[in-house]
C-alpha positions as CSV (number, residue, x, y, z in Angstrom):
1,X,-62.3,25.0,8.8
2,X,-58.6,25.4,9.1
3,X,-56.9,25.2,6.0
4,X,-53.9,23.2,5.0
5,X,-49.8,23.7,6.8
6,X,-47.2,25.5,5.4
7,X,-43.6,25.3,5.5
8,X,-42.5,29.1,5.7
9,X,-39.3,30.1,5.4
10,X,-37.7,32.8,7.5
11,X,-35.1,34.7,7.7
12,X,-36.1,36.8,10.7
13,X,-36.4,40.1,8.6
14,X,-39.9,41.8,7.5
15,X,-41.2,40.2,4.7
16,X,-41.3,36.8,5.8
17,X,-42.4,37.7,9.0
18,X,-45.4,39.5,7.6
19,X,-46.0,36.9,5.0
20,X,-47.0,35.2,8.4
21,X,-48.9,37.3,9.4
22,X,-50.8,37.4,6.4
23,X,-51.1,33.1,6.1
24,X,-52.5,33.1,9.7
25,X,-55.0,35.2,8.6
26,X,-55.9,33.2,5.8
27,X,-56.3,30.6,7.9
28,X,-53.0,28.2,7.0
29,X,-51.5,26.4,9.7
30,X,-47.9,27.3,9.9
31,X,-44.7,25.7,10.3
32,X,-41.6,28.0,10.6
33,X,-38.2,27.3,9.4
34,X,-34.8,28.8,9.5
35,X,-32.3,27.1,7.5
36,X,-28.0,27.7,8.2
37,X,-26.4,27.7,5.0
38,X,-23.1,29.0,5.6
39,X,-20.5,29.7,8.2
40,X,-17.7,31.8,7.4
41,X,-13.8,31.2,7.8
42,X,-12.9,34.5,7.6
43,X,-12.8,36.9,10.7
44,X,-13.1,39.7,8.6
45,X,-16.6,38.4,7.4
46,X,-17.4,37.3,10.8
47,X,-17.5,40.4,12.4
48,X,-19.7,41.9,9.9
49,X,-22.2,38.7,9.7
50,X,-25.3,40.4,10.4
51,X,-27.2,39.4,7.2
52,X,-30.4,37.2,6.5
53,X,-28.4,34.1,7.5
54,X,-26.6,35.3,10.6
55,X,-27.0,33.9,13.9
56,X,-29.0,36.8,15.0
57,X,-31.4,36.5,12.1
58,X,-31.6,33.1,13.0
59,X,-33.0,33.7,16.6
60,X,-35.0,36.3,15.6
61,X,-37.0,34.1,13.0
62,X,-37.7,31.7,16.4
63,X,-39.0,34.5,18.3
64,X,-41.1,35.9,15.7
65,X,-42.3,32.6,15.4
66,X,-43.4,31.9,19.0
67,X,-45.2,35.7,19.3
68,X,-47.2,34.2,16.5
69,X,-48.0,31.1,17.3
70,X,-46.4,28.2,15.8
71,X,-43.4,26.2,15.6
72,X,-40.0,26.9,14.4
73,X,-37.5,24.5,12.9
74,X,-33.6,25.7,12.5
75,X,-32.1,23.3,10.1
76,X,-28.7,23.2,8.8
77,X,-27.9,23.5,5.0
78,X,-24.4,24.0,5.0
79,X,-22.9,20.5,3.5
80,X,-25.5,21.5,0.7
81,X,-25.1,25.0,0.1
82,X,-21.2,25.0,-0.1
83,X,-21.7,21.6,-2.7
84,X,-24.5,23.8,-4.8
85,X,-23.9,27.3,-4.7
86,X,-20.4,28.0,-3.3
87,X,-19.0,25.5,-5.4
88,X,-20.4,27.2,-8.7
89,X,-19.5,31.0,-7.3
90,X,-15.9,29.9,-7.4
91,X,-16.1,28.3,-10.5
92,X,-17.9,30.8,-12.7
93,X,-15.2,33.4,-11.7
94,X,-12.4,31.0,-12.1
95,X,-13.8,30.5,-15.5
96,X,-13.9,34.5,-15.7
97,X,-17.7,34.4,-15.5
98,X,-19.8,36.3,-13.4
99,X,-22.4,34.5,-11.4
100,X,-25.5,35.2,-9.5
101,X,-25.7,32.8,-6.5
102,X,-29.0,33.6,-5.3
103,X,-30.9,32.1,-8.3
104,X,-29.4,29.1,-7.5
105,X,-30.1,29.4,-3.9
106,X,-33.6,29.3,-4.4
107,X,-33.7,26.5,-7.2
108,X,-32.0,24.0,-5.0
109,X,-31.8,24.8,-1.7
110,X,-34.9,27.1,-0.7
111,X,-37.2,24.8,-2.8
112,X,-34.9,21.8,-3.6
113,X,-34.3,21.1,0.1
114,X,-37.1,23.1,1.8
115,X,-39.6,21.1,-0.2
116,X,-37.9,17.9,0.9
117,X,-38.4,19.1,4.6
118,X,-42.0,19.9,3.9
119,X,-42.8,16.7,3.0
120,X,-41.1,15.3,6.2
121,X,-43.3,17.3,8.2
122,X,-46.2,17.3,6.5
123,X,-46.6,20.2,4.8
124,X,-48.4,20.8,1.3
125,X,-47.3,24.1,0.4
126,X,-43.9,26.3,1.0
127,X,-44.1,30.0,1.2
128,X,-41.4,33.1,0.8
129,X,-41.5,36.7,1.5
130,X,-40.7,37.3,-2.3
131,X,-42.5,39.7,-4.2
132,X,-44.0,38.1,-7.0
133,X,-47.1,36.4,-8.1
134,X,-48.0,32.7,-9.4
135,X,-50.3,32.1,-11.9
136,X,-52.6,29.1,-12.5
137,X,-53.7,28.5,-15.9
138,X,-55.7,25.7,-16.4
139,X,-53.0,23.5,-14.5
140,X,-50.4,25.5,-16.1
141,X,-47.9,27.1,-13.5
142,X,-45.6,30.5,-14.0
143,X,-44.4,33.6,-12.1
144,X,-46.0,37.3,-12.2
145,X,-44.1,40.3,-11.7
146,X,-45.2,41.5,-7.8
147,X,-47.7,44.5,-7.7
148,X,-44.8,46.7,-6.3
149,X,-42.6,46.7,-9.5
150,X,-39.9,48.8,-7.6
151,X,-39.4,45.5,-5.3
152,X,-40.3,42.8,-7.6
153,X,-38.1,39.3,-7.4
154,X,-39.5,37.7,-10.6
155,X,-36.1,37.9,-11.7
156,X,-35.0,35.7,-9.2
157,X,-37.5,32.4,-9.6
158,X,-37.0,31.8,-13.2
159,X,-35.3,28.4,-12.5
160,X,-38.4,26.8,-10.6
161,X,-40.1,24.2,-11.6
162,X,-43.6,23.3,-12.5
163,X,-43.9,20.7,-9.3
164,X,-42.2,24.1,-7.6
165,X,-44.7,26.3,-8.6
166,X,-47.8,24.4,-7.7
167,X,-46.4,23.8,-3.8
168,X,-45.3,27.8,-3.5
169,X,-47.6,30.6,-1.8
170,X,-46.2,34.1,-2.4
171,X,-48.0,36.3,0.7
172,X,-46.7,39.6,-0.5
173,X,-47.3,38.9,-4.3
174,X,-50.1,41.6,-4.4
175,X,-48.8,44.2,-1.7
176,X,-46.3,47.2,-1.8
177,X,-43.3,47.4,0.1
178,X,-44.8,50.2,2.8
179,X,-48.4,48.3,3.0
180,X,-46.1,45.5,4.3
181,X,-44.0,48.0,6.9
182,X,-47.6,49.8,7.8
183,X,-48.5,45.7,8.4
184,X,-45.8,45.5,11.0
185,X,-46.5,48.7,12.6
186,X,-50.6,48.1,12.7
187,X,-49.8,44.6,15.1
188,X,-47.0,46.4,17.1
189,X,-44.0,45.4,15.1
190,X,-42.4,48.9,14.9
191,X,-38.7,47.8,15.1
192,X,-39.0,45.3,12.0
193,X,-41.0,48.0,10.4
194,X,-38.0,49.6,10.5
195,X,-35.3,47.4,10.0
196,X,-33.3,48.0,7.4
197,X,-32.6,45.5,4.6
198,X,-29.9,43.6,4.1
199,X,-28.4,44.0,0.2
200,X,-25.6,41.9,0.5
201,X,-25.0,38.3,-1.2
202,X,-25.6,36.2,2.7
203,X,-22.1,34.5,2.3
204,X,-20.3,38.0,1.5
205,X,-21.4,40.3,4.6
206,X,-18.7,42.5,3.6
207,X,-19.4,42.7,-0.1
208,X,-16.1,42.2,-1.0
209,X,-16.1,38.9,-3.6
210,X,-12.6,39.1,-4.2
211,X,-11.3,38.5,-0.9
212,X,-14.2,36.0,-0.5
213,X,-12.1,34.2,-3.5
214,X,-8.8,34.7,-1.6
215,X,-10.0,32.8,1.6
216,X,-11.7,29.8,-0.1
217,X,-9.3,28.8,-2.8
218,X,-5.6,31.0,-2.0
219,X,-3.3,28.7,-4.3
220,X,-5.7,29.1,-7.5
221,X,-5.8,32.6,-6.9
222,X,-1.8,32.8,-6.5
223,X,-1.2,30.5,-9.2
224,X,-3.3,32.7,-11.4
225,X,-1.2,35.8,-10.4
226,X,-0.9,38.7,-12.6
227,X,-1.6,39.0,-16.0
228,X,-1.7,41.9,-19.0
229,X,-4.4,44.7,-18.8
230,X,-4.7,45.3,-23.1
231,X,-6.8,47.5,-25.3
232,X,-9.3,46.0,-27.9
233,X,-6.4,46.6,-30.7
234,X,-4.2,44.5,-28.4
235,X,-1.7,47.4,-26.6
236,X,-0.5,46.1,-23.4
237,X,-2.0,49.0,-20.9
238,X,-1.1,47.7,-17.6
239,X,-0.9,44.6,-15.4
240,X,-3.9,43.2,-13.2
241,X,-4.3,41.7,-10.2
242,X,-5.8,38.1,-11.4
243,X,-8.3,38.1,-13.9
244,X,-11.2,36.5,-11.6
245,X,-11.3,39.6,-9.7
246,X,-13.2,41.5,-12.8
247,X,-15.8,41.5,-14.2
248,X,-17.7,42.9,-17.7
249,X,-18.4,46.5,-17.3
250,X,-16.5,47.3,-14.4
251,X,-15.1,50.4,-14.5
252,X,-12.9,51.2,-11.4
253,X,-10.2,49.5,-9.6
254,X,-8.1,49.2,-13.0
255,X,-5.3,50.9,-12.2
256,X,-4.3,52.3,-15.4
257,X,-4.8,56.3,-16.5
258,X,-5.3,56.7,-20.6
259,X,-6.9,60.5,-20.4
260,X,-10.6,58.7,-20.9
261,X,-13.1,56.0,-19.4
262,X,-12.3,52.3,-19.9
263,X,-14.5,49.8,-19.0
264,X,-13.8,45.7,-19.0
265,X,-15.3,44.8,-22.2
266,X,-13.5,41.3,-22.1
267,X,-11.8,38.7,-19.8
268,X,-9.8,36.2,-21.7
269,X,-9.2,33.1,-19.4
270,X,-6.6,31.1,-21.0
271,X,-4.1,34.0,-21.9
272,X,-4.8,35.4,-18.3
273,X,-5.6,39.1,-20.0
274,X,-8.2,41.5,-19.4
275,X,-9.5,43.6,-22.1
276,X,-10.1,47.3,-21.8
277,X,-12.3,49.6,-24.1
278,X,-14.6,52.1,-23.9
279,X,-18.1,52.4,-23.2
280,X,-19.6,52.3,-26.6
281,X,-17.4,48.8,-26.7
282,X,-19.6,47.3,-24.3
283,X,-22.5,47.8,-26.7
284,X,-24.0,44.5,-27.9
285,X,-27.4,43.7,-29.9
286,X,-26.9,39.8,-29.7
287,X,-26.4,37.4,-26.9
288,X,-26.6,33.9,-26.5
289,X,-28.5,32.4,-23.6
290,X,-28.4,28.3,-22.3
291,X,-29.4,26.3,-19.7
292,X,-33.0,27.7,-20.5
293,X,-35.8,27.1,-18.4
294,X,-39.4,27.9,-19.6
295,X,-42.3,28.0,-17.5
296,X,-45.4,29.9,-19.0
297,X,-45.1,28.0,-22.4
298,X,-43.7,24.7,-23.9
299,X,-42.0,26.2,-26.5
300,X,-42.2,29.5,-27.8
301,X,-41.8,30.2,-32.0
302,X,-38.7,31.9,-33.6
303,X,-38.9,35.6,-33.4
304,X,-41.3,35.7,-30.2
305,X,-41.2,39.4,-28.9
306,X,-39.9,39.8,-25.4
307,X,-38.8,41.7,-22.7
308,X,-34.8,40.3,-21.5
309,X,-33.2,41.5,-18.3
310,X,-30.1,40.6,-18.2
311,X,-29.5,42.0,-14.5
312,X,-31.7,42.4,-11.2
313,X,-32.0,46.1,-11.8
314,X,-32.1,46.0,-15.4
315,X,-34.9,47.8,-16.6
316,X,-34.9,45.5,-19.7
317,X,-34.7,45.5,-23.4
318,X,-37.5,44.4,-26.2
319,X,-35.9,41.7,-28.5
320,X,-37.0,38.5,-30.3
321,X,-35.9,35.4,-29.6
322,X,-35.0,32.2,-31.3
323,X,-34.7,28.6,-30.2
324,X,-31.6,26.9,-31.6
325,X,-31.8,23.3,-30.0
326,X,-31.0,23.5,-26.6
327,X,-29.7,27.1,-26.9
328,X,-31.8,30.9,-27.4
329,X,-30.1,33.7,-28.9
330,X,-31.6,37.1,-27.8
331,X,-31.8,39.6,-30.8
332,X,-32.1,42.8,-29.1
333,X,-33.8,46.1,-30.9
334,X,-31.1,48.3,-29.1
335,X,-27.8,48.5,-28.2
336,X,-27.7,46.6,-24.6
337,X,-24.9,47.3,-22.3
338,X,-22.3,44.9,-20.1
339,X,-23.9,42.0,-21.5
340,X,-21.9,39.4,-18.5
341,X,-21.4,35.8,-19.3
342,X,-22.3,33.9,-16.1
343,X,-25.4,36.3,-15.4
344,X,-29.0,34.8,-16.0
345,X,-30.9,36.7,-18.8
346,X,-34.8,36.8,-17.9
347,X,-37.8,36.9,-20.5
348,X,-40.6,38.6,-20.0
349,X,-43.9,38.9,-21.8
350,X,-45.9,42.0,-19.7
351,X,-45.9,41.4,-16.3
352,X,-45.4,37.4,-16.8
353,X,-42.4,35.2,-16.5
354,X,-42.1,33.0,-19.6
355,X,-38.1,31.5,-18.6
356,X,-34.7,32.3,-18.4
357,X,-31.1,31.0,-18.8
358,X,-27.3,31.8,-18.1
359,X,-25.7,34.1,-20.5
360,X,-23.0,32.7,-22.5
């Protein structure tokens, strides 16, 4: 008996084209989908748009989808993406934050709108090629680390939702990165097996941010304009270029020669100055965290002992935390380095998910 349809999204690379694989053999009914979320004005990107929302990509999600066996949809979420995720990237650095666009990617367009879509077609369940696990207790929905901890996405999906959680599948959950390119080989994929990933933010081909910033908004940027590069004691050491092009912890590209390593420690907005010390100044054993989201429990008690990343390759720190109203602050056991304002902080307790929020 055939079981129920899926709404998959694809991006035409490996892991969501084995995470097919792997639903048709459980038996799901699948529906493909390839959604457009961004179209770039600049030539410069242009010519290097070959990431996991290119054109390309796009046409090869369709054809992987009808060597398979089942439909494919190409829907465009442009109008969307630019109002929820563009908009944000250029604010947080205009507000000399630092943000991470693909969490919010996934909260609101790969399940906000793909779920909407699902339900249009019929679908009860969406599925990824992430690598990470959901867990059902008793009703009771939250995210596992993947079994391949050198490619788990965990750190990605802290903003989902319980009515989220209970329509994802996660394919690849419980298999290692080369069990998934030994997949593709076994059923004759050997060019996907061997495609190489794409590492880039999919609206930034080119990986360069800053130029990103100069395209979409060129009169805040200019009427920004230059500003004082100071020391922690205040000495003016240099000019910058605009203080939205840095960022906590960033250590080259400052232009200015003191005999040692500096590193941003600050960015001070209103007085257009960015703050220079050294590396033991970017040490911090406190950090505030809001816009919290917690999934494995209700609540947690003051001084619960957990594991916070506060980057995607963070290995982590142990802490405690403590709830203050709508707020957590993370007391860390160690020193904990480029804390960045604008970044999500992650809490962990072993292998599972318990939330996350947006360091202050």
């Amino acid at each position: 008996m055939s079981k129920e349809t899926v709404l998959l999204a694809m991006s035409g690379g490996l892991d969501s084209s084995m995470a097919a694989v792997l639903l048709l053999e459980q038996g799901y009914k699948l529906i493909g989908v390839t959604y457009r979320p961004w179209h770039s004005i600049s030539t410069a990107c242009m010519e290097k748009e070959k990431g996991c929302c290119s054109v390309d990509a796009v046409f090869e999600a369709k054809n992987m989808a009808k060597k398979l066996g089942f439909p494919h949809y190409i829907i465009d979420f442009r109008k969307e993406f630019r109002k929820k995720v563009i908009k944000n990237f250029i604010n947080e650095y205009l507000n000399a934050r630092t943000p991470n666009p693909c969490i919010l990617c996934n909260a609101y367009i790969k399940w906000g709108n793909l779920l909407a879509k699902a339900d249009e077609l019929g679908c009860k369940y969406v599925a990824t090629g992430h690598y990470a696990k959901i867990v059902n207790n008793n009703g009771k929905y939250y995210i596992s680390k993947g079994v391949d901890k050198t490619k788990d996405q965990s750190y990605f999906l802290w903003m989902l939702s319980q009515d989220n959680l209970k329509r994802t599948l996660f394919p690849l959950g419980e298999y290692l990165k080369n069990d998934i390119r030994n997949m593709a080989r076994n059923n004759g994929f050997e060019k996907l097996a061997n495609k190489r990933e794409s590492q880039e933010i999919c609206f930034i081909p080119d990986n360069d941010y800053r130029r990103f910033l100069r395209d979409e908004v060129p009169e805040v940027i200019n009427n920004i304009g230059e500003g004082n590069v100071v020391s922690t004691s205040g000495n003016i050491l240099g000019k910058h270029k605009g203080y939205p092009f840095y960022t906590i912890g960033q250590r080259r590209g400052l232009d200015v020669a003191v005999g040692h390593p500096l590193y941003v420690v600050n960015i001070n907005k209103n007085n257009n100055e960015v703050v220079l010390g050294t590396r033991q100044e970017l040490d911090k054993k406190e950090m505030w965290v809001n816009q919290v989201i917690l999934t494995k429990y209700e609540k947690i008690p003051d001084n619960f002992e957990v594991l916070t990343k506060i980057r995607y390759r963070n290995r982590g720190q142990l802490g405690r935390l403590k709830m203050k109203k709508d707020k957590i602050k993370v007391d860390f056991y160690n020193n904990v380095s480029s804390i960045t304002p604008g970044q999500s902080a992650v809490f962990y307790e072993g292998d599972d998910l318990i939330g996350g929020g947006i360091i202050i």
